[in-house]
ROKOLMI-261615 format. One record per residue (C-alpha): x, y negated, z negated; residue number from 1; residue in three letters. Coordinates in Angstrom, 3 decimals, padded with zeros to 6 digits. Layout:
% ROKOLMI-261615
+----------+----------+----------+-----+---------+
|        x |        y |        z | num | residuo |
+----------+----------+----------+-----+---------+
|        X |        Y |        Z | NUM |     ALA |
...
+----------+----------+----------+-----+---------+
This chain:
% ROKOLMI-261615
+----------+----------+----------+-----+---------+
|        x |        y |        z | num | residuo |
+----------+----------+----------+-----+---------+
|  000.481 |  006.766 |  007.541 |   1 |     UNK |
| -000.436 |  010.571 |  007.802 |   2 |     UNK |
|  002.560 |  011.353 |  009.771 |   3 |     UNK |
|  004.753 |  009.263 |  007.560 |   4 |     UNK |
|  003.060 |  011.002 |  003.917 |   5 |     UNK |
|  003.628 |  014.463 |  005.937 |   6 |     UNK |
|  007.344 |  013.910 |  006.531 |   7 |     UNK |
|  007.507 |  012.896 |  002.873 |   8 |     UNK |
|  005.563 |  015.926 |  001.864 |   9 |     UNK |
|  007.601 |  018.304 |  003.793 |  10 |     UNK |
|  010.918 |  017.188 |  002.696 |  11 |     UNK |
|  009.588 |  017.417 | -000.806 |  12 |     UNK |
|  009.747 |  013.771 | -001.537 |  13 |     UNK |
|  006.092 |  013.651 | -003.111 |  14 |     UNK |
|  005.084 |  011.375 | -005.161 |  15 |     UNK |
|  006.626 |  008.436 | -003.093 |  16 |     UNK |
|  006.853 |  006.375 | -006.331 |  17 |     UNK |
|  009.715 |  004.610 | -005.720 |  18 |     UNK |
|  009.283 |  003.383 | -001.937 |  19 |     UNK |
|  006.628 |  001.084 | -000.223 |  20 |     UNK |
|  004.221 |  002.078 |  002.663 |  21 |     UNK |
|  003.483 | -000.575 |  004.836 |  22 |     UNK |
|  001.264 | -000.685 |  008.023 |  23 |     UNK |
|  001.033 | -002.870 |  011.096 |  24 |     UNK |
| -003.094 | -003.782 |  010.742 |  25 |     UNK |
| -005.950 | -003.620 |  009.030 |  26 |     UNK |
| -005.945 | -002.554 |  005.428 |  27 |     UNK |
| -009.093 | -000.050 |  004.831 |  28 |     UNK |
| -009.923 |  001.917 |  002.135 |  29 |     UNK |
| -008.646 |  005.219 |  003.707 |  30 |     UNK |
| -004.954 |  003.915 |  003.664 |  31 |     UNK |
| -005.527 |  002.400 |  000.412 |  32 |     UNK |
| -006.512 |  006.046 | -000.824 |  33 |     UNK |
| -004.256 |  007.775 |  000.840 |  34 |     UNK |
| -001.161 |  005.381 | -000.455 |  35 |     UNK |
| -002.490 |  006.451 | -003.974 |  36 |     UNK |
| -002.743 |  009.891 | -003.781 |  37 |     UNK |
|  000.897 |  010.223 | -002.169 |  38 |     UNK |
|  001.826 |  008.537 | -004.968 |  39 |     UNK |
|  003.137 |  005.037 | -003.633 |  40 |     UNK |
|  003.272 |  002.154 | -006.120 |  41 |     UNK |
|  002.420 | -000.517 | -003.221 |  42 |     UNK |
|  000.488 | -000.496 |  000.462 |  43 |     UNK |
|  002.012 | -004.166 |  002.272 |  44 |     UNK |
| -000.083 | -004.802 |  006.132 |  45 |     UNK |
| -000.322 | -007.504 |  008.538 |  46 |     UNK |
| -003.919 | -007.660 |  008.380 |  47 |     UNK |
| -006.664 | -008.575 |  006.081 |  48 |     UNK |
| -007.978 | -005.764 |  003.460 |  49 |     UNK |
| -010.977 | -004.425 |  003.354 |  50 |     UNK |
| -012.965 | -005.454 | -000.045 |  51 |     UNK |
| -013.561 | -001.534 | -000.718 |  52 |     UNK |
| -009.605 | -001.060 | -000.215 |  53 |     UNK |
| -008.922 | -003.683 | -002.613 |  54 |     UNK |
| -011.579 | -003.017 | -005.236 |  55 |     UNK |
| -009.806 |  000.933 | -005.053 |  56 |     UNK |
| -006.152 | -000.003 | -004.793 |  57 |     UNK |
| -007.615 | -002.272 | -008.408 |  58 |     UNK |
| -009.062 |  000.864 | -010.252 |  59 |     UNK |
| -005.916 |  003.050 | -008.680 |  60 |     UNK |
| -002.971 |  000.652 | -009.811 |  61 |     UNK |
| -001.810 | -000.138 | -006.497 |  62 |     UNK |
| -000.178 | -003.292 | -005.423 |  63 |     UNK |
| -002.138 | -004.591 | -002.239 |  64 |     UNK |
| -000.567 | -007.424 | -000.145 |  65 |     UNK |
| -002.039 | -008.469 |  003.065 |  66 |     UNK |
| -001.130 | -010.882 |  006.200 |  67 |     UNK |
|  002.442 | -010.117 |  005.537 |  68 |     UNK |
|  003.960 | -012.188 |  008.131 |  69 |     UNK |
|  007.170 | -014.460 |  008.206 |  70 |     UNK |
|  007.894 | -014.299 |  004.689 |  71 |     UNK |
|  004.328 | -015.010 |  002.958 |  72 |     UNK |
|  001.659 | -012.391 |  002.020 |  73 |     UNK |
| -001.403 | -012.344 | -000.206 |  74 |     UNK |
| -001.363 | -010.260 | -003.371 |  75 |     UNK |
| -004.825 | -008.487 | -003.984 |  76 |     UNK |
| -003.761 | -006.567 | -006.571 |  77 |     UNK |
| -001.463 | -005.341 | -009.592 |  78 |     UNK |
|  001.001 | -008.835 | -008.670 |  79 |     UNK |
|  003.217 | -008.139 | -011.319 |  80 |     UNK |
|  005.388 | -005.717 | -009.204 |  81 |     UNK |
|  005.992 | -008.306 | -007.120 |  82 |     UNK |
|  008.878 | -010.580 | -007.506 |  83 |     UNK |
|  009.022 | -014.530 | -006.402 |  84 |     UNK |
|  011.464 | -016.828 | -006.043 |  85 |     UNK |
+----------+----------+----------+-----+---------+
């Protein structure tokens, strides 16, 4: 996440409002926070979320989704952003 908000940062693509960040474990509050203050509208991971992460990515506006995996994922957060079929 850091190196991917630094790239972003230096190529002066801050806020990353348009794009989503995803992450390949555990959702904690620190990537939850740091998603927000870079400015992305939704965090996606493979793993579970921490309840701190998801009671901040609630009071921040963020769309949480965890155990993304083979096409189904739980929406903690802000759903309407995402679309079902």
């Amino acid at each position: 996440m850091d190196k991917v908000i630094g790239w972003a940062f230096r190529e002066g693509m801050l806020p990353i409002a348009d794009s989503l960040l995803s992450v390949s474990g555990r959702l904690s509050f620190e990537l939850v926070q740091k998603a927000a203050v870079a400015g992305a509208p939704v965090l996606v991971g493979v793993g579970a979320p921490s309840s701190l992460a998801v009671e901040l990515a609630r009071d921040r506006g963020l769309t949480l989704c965890g155990f993304v995996r083979e096409g189904r994922f739980n929406v903690y957060s802000e759903p309407w952003r995402i679309a079902t079929s």
